[in-house]
FIBALUM-73556 format. One record per residue (C-alpha): x, y, z; residue number from 1. Coordinates in Angstrom, 2 decimals. Each point is the difference from the previous one (the first is absolute). Example, Ala and Ser with C-alpha at 12.3 -4.5 7.8 and 13.67 -1.06 7.14 Angstrom:
PT         X         Y         Z   lovo
PT     12.30     -4.50      7.80      1
PT      1.37      3.44     -0.66      2
END
This chain:
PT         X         Y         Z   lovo
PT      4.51     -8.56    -24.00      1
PT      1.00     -3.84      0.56      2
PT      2.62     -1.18     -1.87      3
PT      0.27     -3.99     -0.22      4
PT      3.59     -1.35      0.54      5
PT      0.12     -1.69     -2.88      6
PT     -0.60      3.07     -2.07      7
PT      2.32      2.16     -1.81      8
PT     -2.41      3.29      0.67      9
PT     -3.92      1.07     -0.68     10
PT     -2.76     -0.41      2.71     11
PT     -2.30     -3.63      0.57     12
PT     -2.55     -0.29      2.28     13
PT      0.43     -3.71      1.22     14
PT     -3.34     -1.74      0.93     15
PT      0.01     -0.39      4.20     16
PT     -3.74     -0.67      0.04     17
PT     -0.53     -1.20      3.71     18
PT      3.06      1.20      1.39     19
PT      0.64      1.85      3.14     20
PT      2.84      3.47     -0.57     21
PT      2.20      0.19      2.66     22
PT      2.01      3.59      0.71     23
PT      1.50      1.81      2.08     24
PT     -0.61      3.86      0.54     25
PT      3.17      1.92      0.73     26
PT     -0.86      1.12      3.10     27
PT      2.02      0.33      3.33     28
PT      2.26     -1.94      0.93     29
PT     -0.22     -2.10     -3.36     30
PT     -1.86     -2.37      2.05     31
PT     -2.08     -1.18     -2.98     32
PT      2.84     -0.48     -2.62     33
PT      1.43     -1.96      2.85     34
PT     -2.53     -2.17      0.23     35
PT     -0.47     -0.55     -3.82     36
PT      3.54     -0.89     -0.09     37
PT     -0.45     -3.35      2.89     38
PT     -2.96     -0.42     -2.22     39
PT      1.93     -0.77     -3.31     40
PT      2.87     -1.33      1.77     41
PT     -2.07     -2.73      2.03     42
PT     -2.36     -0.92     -2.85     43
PT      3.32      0.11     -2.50     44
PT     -2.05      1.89     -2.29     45
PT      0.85      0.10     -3.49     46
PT      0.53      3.76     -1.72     47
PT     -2.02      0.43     -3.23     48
PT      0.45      3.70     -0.97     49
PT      0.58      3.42      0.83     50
PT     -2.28      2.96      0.63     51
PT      1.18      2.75     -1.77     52
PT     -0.95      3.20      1.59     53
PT      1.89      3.72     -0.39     54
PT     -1.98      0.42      3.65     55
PT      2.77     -1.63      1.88     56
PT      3.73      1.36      0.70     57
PT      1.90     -2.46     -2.20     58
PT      2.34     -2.24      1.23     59
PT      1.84     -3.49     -0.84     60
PT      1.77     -2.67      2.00     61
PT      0.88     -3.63      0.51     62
PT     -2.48     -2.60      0.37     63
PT     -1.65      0.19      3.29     64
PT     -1.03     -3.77      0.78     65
PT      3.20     -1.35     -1.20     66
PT      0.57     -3.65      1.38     67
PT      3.36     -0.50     -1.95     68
PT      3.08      1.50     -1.80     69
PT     -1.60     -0.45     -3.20     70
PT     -3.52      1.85      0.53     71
PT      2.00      2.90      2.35     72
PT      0.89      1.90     -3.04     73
PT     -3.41     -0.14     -1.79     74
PT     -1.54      4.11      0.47     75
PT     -3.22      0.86      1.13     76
PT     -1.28      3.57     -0.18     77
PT     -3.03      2.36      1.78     78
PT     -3.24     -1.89     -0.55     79
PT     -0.08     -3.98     -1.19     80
PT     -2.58     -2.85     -0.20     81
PT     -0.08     -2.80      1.41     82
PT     -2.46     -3.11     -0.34     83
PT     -1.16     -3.13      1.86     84
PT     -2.68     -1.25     -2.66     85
PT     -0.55     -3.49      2.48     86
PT     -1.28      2.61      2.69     87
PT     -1.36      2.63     -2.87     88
PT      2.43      2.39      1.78     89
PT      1.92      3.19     -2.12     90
PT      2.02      2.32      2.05     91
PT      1.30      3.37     -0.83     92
PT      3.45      0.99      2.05     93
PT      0.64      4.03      0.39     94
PT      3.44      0.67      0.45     95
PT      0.53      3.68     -0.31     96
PT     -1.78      3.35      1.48     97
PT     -2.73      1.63     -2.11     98
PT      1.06      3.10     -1.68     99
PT     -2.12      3.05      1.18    100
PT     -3.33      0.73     -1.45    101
PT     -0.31     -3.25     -1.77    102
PT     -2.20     -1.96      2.50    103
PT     -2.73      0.35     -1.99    104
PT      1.66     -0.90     -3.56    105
PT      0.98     -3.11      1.53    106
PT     -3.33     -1.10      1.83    107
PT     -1.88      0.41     -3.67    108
PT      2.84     -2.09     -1.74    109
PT     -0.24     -2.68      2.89    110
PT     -3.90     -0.32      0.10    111
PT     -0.22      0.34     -3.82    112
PT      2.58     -3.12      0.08    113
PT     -2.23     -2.21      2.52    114
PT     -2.99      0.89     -2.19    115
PT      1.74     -1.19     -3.23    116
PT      1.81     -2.99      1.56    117
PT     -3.41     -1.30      1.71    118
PT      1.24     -0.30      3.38    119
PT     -2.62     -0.67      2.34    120
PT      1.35      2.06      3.40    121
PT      2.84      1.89      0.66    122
PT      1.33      0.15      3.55    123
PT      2.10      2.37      1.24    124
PT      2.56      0.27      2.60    125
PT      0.73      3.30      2.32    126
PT      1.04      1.74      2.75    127
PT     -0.68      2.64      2.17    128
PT      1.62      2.43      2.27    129
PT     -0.66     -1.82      4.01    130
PT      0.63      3.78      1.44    131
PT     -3.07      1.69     -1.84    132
PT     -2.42     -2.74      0.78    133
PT     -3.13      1.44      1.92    134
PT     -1.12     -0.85      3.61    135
PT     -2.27     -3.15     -1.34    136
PT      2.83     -1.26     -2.30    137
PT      2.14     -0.49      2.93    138
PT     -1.81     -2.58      1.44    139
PT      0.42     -3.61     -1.35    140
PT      1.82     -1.55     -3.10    141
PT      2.23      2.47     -1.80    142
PT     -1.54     -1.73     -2.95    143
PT     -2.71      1.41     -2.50    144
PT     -1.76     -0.98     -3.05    145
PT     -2.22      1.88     -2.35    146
PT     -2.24     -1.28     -3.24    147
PT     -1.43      1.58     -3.08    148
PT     -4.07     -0.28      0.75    149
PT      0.34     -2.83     -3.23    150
PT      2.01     -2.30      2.24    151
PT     -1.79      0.62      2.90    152
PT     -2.65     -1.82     -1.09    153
PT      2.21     -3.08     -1.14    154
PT      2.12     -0.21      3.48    155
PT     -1.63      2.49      2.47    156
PT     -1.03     -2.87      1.71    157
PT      3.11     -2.27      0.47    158
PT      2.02      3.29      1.30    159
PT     -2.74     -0.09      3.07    160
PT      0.92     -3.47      0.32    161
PT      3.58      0.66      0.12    162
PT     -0.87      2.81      2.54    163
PT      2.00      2.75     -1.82    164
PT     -0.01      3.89      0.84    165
PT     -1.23      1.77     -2.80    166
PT      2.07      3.47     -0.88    167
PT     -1.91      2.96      1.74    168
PT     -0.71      2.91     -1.15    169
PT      0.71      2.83      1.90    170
PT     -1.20      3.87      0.63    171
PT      0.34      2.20     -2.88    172
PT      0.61      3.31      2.08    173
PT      1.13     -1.61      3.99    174
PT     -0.90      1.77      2.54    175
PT     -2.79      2.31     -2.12    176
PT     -2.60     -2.86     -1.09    177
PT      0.47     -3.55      0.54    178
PT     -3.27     -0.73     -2.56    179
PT      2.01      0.22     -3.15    180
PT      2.17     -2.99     -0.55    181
PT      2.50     -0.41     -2.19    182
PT      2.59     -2.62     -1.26    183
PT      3.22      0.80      0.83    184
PT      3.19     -2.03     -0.24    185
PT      3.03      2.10      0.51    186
PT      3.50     -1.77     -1.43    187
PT     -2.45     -2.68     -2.00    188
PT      1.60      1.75     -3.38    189
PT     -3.23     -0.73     -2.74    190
PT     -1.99     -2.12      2.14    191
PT     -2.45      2.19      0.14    192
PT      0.19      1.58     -3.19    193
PT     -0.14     -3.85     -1.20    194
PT     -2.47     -0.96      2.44    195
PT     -2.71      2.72     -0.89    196
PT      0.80     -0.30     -4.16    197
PT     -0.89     -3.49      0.36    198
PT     -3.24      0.79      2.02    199
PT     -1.00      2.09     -2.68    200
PT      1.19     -2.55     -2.90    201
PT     -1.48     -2.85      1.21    202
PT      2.93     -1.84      0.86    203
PT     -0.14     -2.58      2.84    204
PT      3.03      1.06      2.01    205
PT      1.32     -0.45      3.86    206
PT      2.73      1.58      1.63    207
PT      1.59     -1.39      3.11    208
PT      2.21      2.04      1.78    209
PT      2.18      0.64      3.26    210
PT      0.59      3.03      2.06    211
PT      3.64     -0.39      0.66    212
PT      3.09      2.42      0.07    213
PT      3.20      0.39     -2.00    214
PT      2.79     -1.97      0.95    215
PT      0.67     -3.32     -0.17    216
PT     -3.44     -1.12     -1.16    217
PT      0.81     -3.65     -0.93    218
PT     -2.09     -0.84      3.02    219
PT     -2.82      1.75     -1.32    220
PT      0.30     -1.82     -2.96    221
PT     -0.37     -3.33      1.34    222
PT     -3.02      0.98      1.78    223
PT     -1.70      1.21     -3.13    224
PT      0.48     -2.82     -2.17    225
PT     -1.33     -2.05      2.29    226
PT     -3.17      2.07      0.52    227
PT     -0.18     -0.45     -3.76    228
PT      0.59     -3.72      0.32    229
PT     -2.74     -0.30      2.21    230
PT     -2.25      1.22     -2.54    231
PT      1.47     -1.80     -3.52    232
PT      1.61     -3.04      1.96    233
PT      2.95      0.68     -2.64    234
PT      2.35     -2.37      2.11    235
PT     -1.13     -2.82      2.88    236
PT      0.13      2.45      3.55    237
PT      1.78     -1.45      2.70    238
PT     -0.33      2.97      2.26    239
PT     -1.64     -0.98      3.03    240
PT     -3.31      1.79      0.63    241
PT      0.38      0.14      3.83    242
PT      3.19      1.38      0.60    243
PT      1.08      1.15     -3.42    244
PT      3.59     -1.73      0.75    245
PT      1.07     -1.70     -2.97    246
PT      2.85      2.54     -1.64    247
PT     -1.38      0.99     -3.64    248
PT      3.22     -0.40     -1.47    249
PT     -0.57     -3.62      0.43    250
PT     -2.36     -0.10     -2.46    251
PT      0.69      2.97     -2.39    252
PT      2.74      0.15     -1.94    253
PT      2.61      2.93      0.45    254
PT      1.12      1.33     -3.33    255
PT      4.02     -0.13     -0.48    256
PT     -0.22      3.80     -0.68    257
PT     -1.30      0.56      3.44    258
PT      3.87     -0.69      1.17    259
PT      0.95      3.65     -1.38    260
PT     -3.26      1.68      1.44    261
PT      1.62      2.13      1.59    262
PT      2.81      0.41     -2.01    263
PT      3.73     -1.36      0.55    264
PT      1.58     -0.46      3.17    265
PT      2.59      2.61      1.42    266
PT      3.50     -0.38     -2.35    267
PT      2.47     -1.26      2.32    268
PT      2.21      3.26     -1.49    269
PT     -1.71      2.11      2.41    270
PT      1.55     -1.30      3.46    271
END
């Protein structure tokens, strides 16, 4: 349920007729609510509501994209919206782990939401675990991309163009028959679930993704926004096609909560 900020409670289905969603799936490494978050830092996106959902472990803290004493107190919870009407852009931020068994609650709430609020794609942002990739998904990019057959038809094309790897699917039962395929996307959290509900719904959705590992995964982050930018040309690229060496910190903003990623540094107490 979305609740505007400037509303004391109740649900509203604002009107984002022609605009893109943009999400992350919680997925390994947190690679996509990594990217979301240089998204509505760079773009200075404005946050217009909540999403209230009991599918998400609650949580609160300070604002995440403060630029100044004053805003570094406002809170921000589990799952906001943010908009960008001048490039028909909403974006919902997921902050918190799903609680078990509600996968499925939440991907009816979400599509029922992009069917009420008229948005006209949602795109969705994932990972992958690299070490359970199959023999063809090592070679080339570590970068995928996947689209409801509705949006197929509307960008099949220009993904050809861009020369992008398509997610592949892989053998149901290895090593036993190698004619049944399947989709499989271990550590992609609801991508799939998400993925195949909106098949079946009708919704035009794509989901890019990385195969990456935990760790530091900032890296990984960089890389997928800009395999995003490539597509929605969200901010002017100046990453060099040839030799890939501009740094993409030089043209993505770094959120100020990114300094306590990974937590404090050691108390001086300690030596």
């Amino acid at each position: 349920m979305f609740i505007p900020c400037d509303r004391g409670g109740g649900s509203a289905a604002p009107d984002f007729k022609g605009f893109t969603l943009l999400m992350p799936a919680v997925s390994v490494g947190n690679v996509g609510q990594l990217a979301i978050d240089l998204v509505i830092s760079t773009l200075n996106m404005t946050k217009i509501g909540y999403f209230y959902t009991d599918c998400l472990v609650p949580m609160v803290g300070n604002n995440p994209y403060a630029t100044a004493e004053e805003n570094s107190t406002e809170l921000s919870i589990n799952a906001e919206v943010y908009s960008l009407p001048s490039k028909k852009l909403v974006v919902l931020q997921i902050r918190s782990p799903f609680i078990k068994n509600k996968y499925r609650p939440f991907c009816e709430t979400l599509l029922s939401w992009v069917k009420s609020s008229k948005c006209a794609r949602v795109v969705l942002l994932s990972s992958s675990h690299a070490y359970q990739r199959d023999d063809e998904q090592l070679l080339g990019t570590p970068l995928r991309y996947l689209l409801t057959p509705d949006l197929e038809k509307a960008v099949g094309g220009h993904m050809q163009e861009l020369n992008w790897k398509e997610m592949e699917k892989v053998a149901a039962y290895p090593g036993i028959s190698d004619t049944d395929k399947v989709l499989h996307i271990p550590g992609g959290g609801i991508t799939k679930l998400l993925f195949t509900e909106s098949c079946s719904k009708g919704i035009e959705m794509a989901v890019l993704l990385k195969f990456c590992s935990e760790g530091d995964n900032i890296p990984d982050a960089f890389v997928l926004v800009n395999y995003l930018n490539e597509w929605l040309q969200l901010i002017k690229s100046e990453v060099s096609t040839s030799n890939n060496s501009t740094d993409p910190s030089s043209q993505w903003k770094i959120p100020s909560s990114w300094r306590l990623l990974f937590g404090n540094g050691l108390p001086p107490a300690l030596f």
